[in-house]
Every structure is written in structure tokens, then in C-alpha cells.
Kinemage of the C-alpha trace (Angstrom):
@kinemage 1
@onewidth
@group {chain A} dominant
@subgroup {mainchain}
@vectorlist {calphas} color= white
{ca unk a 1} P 0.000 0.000 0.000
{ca unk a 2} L 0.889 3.316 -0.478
{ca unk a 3} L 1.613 5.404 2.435
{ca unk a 4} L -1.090 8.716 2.247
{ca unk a 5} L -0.084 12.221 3.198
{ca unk a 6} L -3.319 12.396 5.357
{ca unk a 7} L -2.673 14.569 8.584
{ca unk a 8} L -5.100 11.791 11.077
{ca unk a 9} L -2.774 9.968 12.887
{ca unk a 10} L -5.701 7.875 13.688
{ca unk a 11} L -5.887 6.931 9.516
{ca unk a 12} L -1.850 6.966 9.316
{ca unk a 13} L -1.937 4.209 12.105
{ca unk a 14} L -4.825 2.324 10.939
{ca unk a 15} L -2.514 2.363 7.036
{ca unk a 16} L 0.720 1.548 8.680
{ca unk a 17} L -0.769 -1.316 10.408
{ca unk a 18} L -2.720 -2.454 7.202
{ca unk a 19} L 0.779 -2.596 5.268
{ca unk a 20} L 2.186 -4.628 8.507
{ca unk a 21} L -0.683 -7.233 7.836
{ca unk a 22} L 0.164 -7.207 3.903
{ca unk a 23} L 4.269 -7.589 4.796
{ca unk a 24} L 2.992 -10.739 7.317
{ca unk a 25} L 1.245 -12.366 4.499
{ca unk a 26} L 3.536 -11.821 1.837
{ca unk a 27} L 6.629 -13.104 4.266
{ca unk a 28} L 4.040 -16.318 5.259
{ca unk a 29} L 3.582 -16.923 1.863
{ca unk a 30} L 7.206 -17.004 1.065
{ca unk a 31} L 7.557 -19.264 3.697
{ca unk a 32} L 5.100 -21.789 2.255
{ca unk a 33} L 6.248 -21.542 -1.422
{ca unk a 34} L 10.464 -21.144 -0.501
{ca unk a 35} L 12.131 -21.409 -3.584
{ca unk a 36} L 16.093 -21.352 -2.899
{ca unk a 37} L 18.530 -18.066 -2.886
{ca unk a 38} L 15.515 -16.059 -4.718
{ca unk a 39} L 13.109 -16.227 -1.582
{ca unk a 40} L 15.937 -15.744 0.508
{ca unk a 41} L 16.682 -12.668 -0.534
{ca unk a 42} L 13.055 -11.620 -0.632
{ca unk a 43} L 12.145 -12.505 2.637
{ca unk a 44} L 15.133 -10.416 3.785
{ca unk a 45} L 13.980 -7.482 2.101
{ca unk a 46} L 10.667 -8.192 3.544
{ca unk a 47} L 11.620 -8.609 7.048
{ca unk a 48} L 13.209 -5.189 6.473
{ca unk a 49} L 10.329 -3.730 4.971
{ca unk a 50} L 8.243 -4.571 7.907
{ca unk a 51} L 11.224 -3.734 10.588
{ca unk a 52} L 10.552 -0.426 9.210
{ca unk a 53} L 6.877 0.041 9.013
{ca unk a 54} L 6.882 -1.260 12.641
{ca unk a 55} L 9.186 1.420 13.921
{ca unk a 56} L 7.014 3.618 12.041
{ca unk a 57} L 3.743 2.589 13.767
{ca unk a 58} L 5.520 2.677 17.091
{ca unk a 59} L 6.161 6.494 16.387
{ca unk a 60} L 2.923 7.134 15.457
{ca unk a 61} L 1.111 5.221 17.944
{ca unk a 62} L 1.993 8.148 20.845
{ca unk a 63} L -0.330 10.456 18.715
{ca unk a 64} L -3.535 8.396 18.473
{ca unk a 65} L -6.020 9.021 20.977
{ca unk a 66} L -8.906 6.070 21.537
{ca unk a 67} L -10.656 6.385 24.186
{ca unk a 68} L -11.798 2.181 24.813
{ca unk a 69} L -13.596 1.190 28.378
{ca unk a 70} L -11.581 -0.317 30.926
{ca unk a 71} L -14.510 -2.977 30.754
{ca unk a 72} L -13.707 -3.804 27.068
{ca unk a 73} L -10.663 -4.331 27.670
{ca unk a 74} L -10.544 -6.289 30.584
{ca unk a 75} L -13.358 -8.118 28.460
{ca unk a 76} L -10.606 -8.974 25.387
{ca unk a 77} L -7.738 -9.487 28.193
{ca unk a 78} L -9.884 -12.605 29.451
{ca unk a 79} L -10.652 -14.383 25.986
{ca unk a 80} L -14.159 -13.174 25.485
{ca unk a 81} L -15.340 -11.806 22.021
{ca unk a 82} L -15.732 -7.943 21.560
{ca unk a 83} L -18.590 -8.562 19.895
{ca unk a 84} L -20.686 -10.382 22.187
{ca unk a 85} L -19.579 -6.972 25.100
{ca unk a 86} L -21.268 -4.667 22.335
{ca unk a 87} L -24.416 -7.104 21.958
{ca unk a 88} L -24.577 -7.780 25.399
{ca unk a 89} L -24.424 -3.961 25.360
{ca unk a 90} L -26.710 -2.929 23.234
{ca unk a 91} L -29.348 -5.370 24.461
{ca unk a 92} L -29.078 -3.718 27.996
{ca unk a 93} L -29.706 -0.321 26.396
{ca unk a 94} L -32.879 -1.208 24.791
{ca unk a 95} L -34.234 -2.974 28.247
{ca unk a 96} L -33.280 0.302 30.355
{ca unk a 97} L -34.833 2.537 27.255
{ca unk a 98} L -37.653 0.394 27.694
{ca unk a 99} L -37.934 1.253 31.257
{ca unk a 100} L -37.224 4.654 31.113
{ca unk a 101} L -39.989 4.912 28.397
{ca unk a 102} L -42.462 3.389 31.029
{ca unk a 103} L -41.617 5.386 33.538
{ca unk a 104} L -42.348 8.693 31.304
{ca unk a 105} L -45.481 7.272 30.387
{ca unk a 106} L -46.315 6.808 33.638
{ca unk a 107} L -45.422 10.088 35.048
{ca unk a 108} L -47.402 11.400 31.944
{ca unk a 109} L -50.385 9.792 33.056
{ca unk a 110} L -49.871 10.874 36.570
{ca unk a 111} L -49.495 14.726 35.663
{ca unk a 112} L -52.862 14.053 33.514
{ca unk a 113} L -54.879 12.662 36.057
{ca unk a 114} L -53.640 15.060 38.667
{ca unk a 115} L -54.062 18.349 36.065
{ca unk a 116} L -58.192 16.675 35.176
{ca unk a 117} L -58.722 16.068 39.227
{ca unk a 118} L -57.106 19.219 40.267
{ca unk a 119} L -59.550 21.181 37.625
{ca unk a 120} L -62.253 19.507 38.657
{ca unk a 121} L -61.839 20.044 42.521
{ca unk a 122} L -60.700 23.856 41.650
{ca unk a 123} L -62.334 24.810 38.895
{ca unk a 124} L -60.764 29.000 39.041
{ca unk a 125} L -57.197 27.097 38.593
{ca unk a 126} L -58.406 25.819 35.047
{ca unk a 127} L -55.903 28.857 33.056
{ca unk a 128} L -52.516 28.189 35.248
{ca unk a 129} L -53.101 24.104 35.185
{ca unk a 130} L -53.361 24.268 31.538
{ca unk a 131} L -50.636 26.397 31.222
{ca unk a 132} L -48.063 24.570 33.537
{ca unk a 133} L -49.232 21.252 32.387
{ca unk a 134} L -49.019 21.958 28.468
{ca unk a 135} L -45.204 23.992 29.147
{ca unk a 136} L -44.211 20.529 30.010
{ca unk a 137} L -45.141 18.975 27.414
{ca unk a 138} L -48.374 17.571 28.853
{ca unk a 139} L -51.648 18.180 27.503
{ca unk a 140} L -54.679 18.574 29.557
{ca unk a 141} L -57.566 15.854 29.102
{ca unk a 142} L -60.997 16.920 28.603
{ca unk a 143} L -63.074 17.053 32.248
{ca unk a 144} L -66.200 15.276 31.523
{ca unk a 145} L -69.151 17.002 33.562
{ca unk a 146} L -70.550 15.019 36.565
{ca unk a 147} L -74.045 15.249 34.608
{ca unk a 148} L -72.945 13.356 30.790
């Protein structure tokens, strides 16, 4: 690969470490196909090569800036798959957004029964229950009459 002239360290690492993993295969495939002096020589160049883009990498590394939970890590650290953190993850978001859903529907519900029962006990307070209710977000439910 090319190297770019792109100012991201976070892309310059993320290159330099894709042209690591093409030096790795090209220096494993020259190990399974060895054909004398020739591969010889080519490995050696290749062992360079990547001597070289690791050194680069290492001074580039100082300059990225990932921010990665201690809980991910210690996740990878033990064996476990990234990928089943982030689904465990993600399925623990939905149940507390689930929750927290319930709970605003509930408090909804709350602030309209309260609003309807407070306008029917004081019926002067109608304006400023309407009004505080409805800056909320809220909306006041039609009183039915004692008489209907």
C-alpha cells in the first residue's frame, strides 16, 4: 500500500498497520512456497520492509487518541469476544430505554390525572393548570361534567 499524506494519525496508524498485515502475508507466503537463494533474498527485504513500518507505527502510535472502556478491555484481556460486550451492550440499552420509556409514560399519566382532578376540585385554577401542564409537554384531558 501506499503510504497517504493524510494529517489523522488515527488513519496513518490504521494504514501503517494495514501494510504490517500485507508484509505478514507476503513473508508467510514465502515461507510456504520457498524457492532457494531467490526467496531468501526476498524474505530479507521483507523482514526489512516490515522492521521499518513497525518502527514507524511505534512512532505514530503516541499520537492516536482512543478512548476504549476499561470494561472492554478487561473483556478482550480474558478471551471473550468484543462482539458479544457490544451485543450484550446494546441489548441492555434497549431494556433500560424500555424502562425509562415506562416510567415517562407513567409520570405522563400521573401529571394528567392530577391536572383533570385538580380542575375539577378547583375549577378558578383551570388557566394556570393548563398552562403549567401543556409547558411541560403535557396536555390537559378533557373534564367530563358530573351530569354526561
Amino acid at each position: 500500500m501506499a503510504p497517504t499524506n493524510s494529517s489523522d494519525p488515527v488513519r496513518q496508524a490504521e494504514d501503517q498497520m494495514k501494510d504490517i498485515v500485507q508484509s505478514l502475508y507476503n513473508l508467510i507466503v514465502q515461507g510456504y512456497d520457498h524457492q532457494g537463494a531467490v526467496t531468501i533474498s526476498a524474505m530479507r527485504r521483507d523482514v526489512s520492509q516490515l522492521v521499518d513500518q513497525l518502527v514507524k507505527l511505534s512512532q505514530t502510535a503516541p499520537s492516536v487518541h482512543i478512548d476504549i472502556p476499561p470494561e472492554v478491555t478487561q473483556y478482550v484481556e480474558s478471551s471473550r469476544n468484543p462482539d458479544i460486550f457490544t451485543r450484550e451492550f446494546v441489548e441492555t440499552v434497549q431494556r433500560m430505554n424500555q424502562l425509562l420509556k415506562g416510567r415517562h409514560d407513567a409520570y405522563r399519566l400521573l401529571q394528567e390525572t392530577l391536572a383533570r382532578d385538580f380542575i375539577q376540585a378547583i375549577p378558578e385554577l383551570k388557566d394556570d393548570i393548563t398552562k403549567t401542564v401543556e409547558s411541560t409537554g403535557g396536555k390537559v384531558p378533557p373534564i367530563r361534567d358530573a351530569n354526561t
